[in-house]
N, C-alpha and C positions, 0 to 999 in steps of 0.2 A: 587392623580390622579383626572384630573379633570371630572365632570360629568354632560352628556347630557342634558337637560330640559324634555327629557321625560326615562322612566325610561325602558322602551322596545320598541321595534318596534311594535308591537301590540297595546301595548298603544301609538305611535304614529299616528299609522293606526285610534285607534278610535278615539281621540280627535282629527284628520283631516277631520275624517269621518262628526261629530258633526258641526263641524265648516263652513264643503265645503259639505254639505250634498247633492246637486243640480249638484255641479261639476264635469267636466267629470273626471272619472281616468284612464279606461282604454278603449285604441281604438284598434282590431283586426278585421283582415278579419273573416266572417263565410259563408259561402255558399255563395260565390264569393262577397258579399257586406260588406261593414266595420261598422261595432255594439259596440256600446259604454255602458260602466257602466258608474254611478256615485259615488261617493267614500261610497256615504252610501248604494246604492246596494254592491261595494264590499267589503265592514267592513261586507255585511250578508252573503253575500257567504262565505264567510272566517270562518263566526260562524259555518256555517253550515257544512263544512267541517272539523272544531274542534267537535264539535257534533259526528260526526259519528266516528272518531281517537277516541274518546272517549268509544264510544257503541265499538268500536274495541279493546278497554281493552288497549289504549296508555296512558302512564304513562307519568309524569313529566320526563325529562331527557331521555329518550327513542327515537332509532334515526330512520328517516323515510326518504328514499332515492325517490329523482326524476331523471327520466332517462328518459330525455325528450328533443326536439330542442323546441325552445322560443313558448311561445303562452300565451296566459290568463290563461288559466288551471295553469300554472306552478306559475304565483305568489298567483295565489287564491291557490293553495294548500300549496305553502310555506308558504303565511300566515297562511292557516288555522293550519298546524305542529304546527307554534310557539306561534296561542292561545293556542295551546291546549296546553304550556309549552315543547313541546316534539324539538328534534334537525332535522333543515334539514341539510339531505348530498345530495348533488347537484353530479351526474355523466354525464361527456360529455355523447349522444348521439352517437357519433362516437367512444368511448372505445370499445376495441377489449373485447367478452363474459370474456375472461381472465381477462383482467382487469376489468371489471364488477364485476366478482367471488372476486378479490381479497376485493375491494373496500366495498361490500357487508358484506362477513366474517370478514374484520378487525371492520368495525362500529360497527355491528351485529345488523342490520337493520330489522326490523320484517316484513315493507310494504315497497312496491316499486310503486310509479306512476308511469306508462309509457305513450308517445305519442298515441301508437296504438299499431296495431297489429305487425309491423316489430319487434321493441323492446320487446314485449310479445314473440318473436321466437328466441332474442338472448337471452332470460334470459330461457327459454326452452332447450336452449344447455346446462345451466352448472346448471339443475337444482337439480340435485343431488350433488350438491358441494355447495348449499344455503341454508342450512337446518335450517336457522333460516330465514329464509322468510317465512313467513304466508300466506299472500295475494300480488296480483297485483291488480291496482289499474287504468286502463285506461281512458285518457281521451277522446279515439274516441270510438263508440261501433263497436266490433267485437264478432263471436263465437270462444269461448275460449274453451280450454282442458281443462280436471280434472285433470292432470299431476300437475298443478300448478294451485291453485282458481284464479282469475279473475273477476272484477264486474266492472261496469263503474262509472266513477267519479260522475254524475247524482245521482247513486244508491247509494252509499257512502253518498252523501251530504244529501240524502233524498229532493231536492230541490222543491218539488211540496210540503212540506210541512213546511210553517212558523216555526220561532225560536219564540219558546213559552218565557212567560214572566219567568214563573220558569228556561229554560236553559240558557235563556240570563242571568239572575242573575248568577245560577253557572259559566258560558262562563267565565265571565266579572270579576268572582271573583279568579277566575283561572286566571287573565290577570293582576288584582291587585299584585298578591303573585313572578311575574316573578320580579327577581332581575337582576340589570343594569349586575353584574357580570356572570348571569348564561349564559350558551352556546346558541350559538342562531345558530350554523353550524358547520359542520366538511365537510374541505374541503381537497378535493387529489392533492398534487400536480402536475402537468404533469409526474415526472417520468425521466427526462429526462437525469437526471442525477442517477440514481437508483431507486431504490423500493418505489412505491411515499408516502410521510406520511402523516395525517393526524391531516389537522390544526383544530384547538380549536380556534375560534374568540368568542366572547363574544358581548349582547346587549351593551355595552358599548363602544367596540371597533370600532361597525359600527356607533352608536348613533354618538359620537365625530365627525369621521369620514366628516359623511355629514355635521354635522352642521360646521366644520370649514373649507369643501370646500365650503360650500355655502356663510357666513361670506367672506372666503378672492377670490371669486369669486368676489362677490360686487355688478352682476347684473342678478342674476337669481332672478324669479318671478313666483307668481301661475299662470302666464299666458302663460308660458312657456307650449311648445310641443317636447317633447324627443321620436325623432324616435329608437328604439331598435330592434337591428339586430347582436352583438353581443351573444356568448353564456351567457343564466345568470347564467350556471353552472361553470361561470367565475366571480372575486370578481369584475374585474372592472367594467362590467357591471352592477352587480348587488348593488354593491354602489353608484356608480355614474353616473348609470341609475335610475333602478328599484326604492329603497331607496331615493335616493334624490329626485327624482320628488313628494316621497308621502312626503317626510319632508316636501317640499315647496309647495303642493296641486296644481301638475300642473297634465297635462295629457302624460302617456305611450301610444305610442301606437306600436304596432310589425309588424315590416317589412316582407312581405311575404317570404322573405329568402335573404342570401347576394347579390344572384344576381339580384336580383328585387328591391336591396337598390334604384338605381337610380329613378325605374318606380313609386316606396312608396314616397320618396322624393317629386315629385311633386304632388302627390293625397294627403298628409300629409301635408304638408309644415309646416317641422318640423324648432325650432329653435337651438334644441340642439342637440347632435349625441356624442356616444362614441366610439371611434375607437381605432384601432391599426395603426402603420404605412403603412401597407400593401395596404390599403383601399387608404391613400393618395395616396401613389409612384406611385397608378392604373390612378386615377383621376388626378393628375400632368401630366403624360405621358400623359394622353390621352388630357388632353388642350394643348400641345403641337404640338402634332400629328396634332390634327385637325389645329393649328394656321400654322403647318405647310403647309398645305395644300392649305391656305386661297389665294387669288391673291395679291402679293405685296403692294398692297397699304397698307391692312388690316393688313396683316402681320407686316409692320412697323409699323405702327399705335398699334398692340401690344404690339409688344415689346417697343415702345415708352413710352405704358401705364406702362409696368414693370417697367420699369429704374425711372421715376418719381414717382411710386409707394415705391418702394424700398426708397427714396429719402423722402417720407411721412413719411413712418412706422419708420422710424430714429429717423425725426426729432419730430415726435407728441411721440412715446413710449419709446425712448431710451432719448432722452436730453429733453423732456416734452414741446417744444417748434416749432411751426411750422410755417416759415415767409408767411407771406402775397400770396406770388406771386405764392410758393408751394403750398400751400390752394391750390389754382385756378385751379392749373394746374392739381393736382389729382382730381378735384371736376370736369372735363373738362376728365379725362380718365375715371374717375368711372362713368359718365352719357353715355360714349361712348363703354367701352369695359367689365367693370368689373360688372355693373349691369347684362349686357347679364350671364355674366358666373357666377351669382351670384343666377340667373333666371333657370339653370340646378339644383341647387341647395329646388328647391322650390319657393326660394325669399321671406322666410324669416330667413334664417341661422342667428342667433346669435354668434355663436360658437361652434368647436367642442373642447372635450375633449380626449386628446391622452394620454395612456401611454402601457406597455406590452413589448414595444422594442424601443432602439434610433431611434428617427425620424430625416432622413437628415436635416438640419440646411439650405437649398435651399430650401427643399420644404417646412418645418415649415413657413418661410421667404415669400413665395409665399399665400400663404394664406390668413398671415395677411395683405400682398399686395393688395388683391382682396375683403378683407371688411368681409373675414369669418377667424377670429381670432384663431389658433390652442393654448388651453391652455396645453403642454407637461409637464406632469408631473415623476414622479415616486414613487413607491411601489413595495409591493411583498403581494403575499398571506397573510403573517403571517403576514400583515401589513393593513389589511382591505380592500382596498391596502394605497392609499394615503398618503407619506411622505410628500410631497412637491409638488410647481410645479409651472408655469406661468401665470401672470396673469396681467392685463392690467395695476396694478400697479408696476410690479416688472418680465420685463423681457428681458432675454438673449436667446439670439436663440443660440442653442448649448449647453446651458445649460437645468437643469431640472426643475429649477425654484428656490422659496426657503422655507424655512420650514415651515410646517403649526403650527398653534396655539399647544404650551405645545408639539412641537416635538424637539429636540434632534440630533444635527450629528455629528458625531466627526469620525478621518481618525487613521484606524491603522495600525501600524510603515511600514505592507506592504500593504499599501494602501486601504486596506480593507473598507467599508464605514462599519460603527456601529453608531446605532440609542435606541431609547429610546422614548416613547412616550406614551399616552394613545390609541393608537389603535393599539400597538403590543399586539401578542398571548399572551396567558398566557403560550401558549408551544404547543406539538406533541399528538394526542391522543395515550395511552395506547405504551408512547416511551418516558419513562424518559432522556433515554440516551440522543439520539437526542434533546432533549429538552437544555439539560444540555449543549451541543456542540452548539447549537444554541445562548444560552441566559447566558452568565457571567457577573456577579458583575451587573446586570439590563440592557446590553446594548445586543440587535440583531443582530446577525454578518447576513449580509446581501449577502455576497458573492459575492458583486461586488465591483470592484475596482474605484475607483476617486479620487478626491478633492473639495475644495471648497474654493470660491474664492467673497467677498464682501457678505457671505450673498448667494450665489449662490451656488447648488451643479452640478456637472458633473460626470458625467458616462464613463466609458472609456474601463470597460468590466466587463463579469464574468471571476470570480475570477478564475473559474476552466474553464472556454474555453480559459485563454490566450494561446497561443502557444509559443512555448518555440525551438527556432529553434536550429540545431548542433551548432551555432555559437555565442549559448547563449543570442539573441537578446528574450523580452518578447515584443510579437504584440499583440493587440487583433485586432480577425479579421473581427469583425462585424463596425469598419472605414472603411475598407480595402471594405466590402462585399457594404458597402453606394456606395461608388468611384464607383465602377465597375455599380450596379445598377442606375446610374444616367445616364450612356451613353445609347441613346437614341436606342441601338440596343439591350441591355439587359431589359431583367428581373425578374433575379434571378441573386442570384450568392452563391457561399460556397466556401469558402479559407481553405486552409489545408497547413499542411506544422511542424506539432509537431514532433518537433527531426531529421527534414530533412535539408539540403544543401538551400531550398529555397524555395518559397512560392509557391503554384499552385493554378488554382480553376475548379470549375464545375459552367459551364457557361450557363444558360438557353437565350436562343433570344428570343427579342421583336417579334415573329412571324407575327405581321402586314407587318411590317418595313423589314422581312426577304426576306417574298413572295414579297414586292416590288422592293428588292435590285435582287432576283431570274430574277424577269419578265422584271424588264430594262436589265441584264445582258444575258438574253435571255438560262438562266441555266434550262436542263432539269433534271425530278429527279420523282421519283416513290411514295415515302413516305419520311416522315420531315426525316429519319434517314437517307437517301443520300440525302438529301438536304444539313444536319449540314454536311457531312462528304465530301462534295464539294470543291474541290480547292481554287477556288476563294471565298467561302466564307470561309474558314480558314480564307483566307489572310487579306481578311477584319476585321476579326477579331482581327488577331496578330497586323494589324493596331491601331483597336479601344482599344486593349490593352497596345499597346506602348504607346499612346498618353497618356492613365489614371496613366498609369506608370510615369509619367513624375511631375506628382502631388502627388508622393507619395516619401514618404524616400526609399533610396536604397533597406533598407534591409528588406520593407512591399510591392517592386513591386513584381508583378507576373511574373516569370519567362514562363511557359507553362502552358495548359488549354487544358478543355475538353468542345467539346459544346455537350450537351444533345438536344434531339429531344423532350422532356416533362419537364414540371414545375415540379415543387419539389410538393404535396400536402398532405392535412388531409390523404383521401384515401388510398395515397400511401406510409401513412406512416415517412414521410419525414417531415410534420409538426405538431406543436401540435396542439390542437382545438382552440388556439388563435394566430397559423400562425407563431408560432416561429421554429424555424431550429431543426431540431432532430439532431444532428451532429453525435452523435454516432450509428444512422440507416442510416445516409446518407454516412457516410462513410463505413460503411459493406455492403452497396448497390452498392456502386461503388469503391469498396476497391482494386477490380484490376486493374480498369481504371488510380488509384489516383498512386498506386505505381507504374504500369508502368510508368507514368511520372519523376522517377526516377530512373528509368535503366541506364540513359546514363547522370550523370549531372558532367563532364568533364567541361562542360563551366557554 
């Protein structure tokens, strides 16, 4: 197996520290203004908070859970867990006290960080089911109960008082003895699929990891700024955010929350971003929308820019050759149209990085059209994440890109994708079984179905959401769910249709686009729920579904559909904390809706 250059992420932290002592590493808002560390203030912070994990009687291997949304506190205290040798378990913020409880007692988590006082009240509900919680651990100060100790993160660090020359020896020798193999996280999977387990990644696993997305990246730099707005109690984020930026000594800095990505964006101007698809599909539609809007001239003059755009990205990344006259012509759109929308952007986007869910293969395309490159990749938890993925020397749009350094793909007999690599798990914590079910003869059954084609891999579904309809056809329905969410009246969608006569779905509207199809149509209506339930906009709808139908195989059209008056969300339950489809809560949610659409399917 091969191994990192440096031998743990702490020991990466310090010799970046040493190195980029001056450099910023990390940028957050604090009392409304944005305050920066340097990498060798936060290598001290980090001691400091292994210092006191320490005075807290935390042992080597010993696991200590953050339940926290993104902020500085969260990587300064994960780093400080893993000076101190000890495991971080990372819990969404958004887990229900339930699954907190469960997450909790499987690790057997002695200390919990939390954001503040909200999270200090849901670990309050099940605190008689935490009985190996010792302390909480806050990074904002509140007054706390004696129900459950409490002290703030300040108080823990002891931070008004220097790391003396005898702890920093012990710290640092404590940082020496961390081997590439020992655990460096234990993460939960969403669940989505049952009782969620509890991955084992290894310093080795992530070490690899960054170094050979950064390697076959080919153009990240310490000068780089990665806006972070993703969960980091998610891998992607936190590999190929968090972790990479300190491999390559650039600066983090954390986005006030997702919906202030835009207003960060231009106060940052960041060059890298790590996302999920969701983020794009929003930012697509809405350059549309607006182009939509624009007066004819403009309008042309867009879409003129796309088509010759389209027309570039071929000829310069897919056949490595771009003639003369095309040069111009894009060089003549990007000074006209695409700088502007490149300009919402910050202005200076190098690239984002996607992976978590298939990204439509239009809007991938659109992207790299407009000068801000989408590199799609793919992973899973147990996989650091990063299998593979695209990149300016090697790519397919539609595809997920291709293997990274000493990974492994091979397709089993039912399509199954199985990998092998240096930055799979070692396995399941304290879940032999699962482990065993997971990982044969050395290969990771991954659970999603593809192939591979020149060197390239494709995604086509999981394994276990294909549908499987009475008439024996297998769909996956997340093609199906791209199709519907590109028309320009949707945005959302969920297809169903396992063990039925035919396919249906639960259709969320572009609500902008709805109210303006309402007000020219001069349609009255009380609240969205008569609005969706509208005559005329059925109709519109069975329109806009005909038409998508029309681009699909007979037996993946939509027959009938429900429009919902609400997005699907975290809150409601309906997504996970990285926006992926709960399918088995969104269909007991709208489970009668789903079958009445098959009471009468005579035709």
């Amino acid at each position: 197996m091969n191994q990192a250059p440096f031998k743990s992420i702490p020991d990466l932290l310090r010799t970046n520290a040493s190195k980029f002592r001056e450099r910023l590493a990390l940028k957050y808002r604090k009392q409304g203004k944005y305050v920066t560390l340097s990498y060798a203030e936060y290598y001290e912070r980090a001691l400091m908070v292994s210092r006191g994990l320490k005075k807290l009687d935390i042992k080597p291997g010993d696991r200590v859970a953050i339940l926290s949304e993104n902020r500085a506190g969260w990587v300064i205290a994960d780093m400080g867990i893993l000076c101190a040798r000890a495991v971080t378990v990372p819990i969404y913020p958004t887990n229900t006290p339930e699954q907190i409880e469960y997450m909790l007692n499987h690790s057997g988590a002695r200390i919990v960080f939390v954001s503040g006082k909200f999270l200090y009240g849901q670990l309050l509900k099940i605190k008689d089911s935490i009985p190996a919680v010792e302390l909480v651990i806050s990074f904002e100060r509140f007054l706390g109960g004696t129900a459950l100790p409490v002290c703030t993160f300040y108080q823990m660090s002891e931070i008004d008082t220097p790391i003396s020359a005898e702890e920093r020896m012990d710290l640092e020798a404590g940082i020496d003895c961390i081997a590439p193999e020992d655990m460096l996280t234990l993460i939960y999977t969403s669940g989505t699929t049952g009782v969620p387990k509890g991955v084992m990644l290894t310093h080795n696993n992530i070490l690899t990891n960054i170094q050979y997305l950064t390697e076959q990246a080919g153009v990240i730099t310490e000068d780089e700024v990665l806006l972070s707005f993703l969960p980091l109690s998610h891998i992607l984020e936190r590999t190929a955010g968090y972790y990479m930026t300190i491999f390559n000594g650039a600066l983090l800095a954390f986005a006030d929350s997702i919906e202030k990505v835009p207003e960060n964006m231009i106060e940052v101007r960041p060059t890298l971003m790590v996302s999920v698809p969701r983020l794009f599909e929003k930012i697509y539609h809405r350059i549309y929308e607006n182009a939509h809007q624009m007066p004819v001239i403009k309008r042309n003059l867009f879409h003129w820019a796309v088509d010759i755009g389209k027309k570039f990205v071929e000829a310069k990344y897919l056949h490595k050759q771009v003639p003369a006259l095309l040069g111009f012509k894009y060089s003549i759109a990007d000074r006209l149209v695409f700088s502007k929308v490149r300009a919402k952007f910050g202005g200076n986007m190098k690239l984002f990085c996607c992976g978590g869910a298939p990204l439509d293969k239009t809007i991938n395309e659109f992207f790299w059209v407009i000068g801000i490159p989408i590199f799609e990749g793919y992973g899973l938890t147990e996989t650091s994440p990063a299998l593979c993925f695209n990149n300016f020397e090697h790519v397919r749009f539609g595809s997920v890109g291709v293997a990274l350094a000493q990974t492994e793909f091979k397709i089993a007999q039912d399509g199954e994708i199985l990998v092998r690599g240096p930055q799979v798990m070692p396995g399941y914590y304290n879940d032999p079984a699962a482990t065993a079910e997971a990982i044969q003869d050395g290969w990771f059954k991954t659970g999603d179905i593809g192939h591979l084609d020149g060197g390239f891999v494709y995604i086509t579904d999981r394994k276990k959401e294909l549908i499987i309809t009475a008439g024996g056809k297998n769909i996956p329905p997340q093609p199906v769910e791209n199709a519907l969410k590109m028309d320009k009246y949707v945005t959302s969608a969920f297809v169903y249709g396992d063990r039925k006569p035919y396919l249906t779905a639960l259709i969320v509207p572009n609500l902008e686009r709805l109210l303006e199809f309402a007000k020219e149509k001069h349609i009255h209506y009380y609240v969205m729920d008569d609005l969706v339930m509208n005559e005329q906009v059925q109709k519109l709808f069975e329109q806009r579904i005909a038409d998508i139908n029309l681009r699909l195989a007979q037996y993946e059209s939509i027959k009938k559909f429900v429009l919902l008056a609400h997005d699907f969300s975290i809150e409601g339950g309906e997504l996970t904390p990285t926006l992926k489809l709960r399918r088995k809560i969104i269909y007991e949610k709208y489970k009668q809706k789903l079958e009445d659409l098959y009471i009468d399917h005579s035709n």
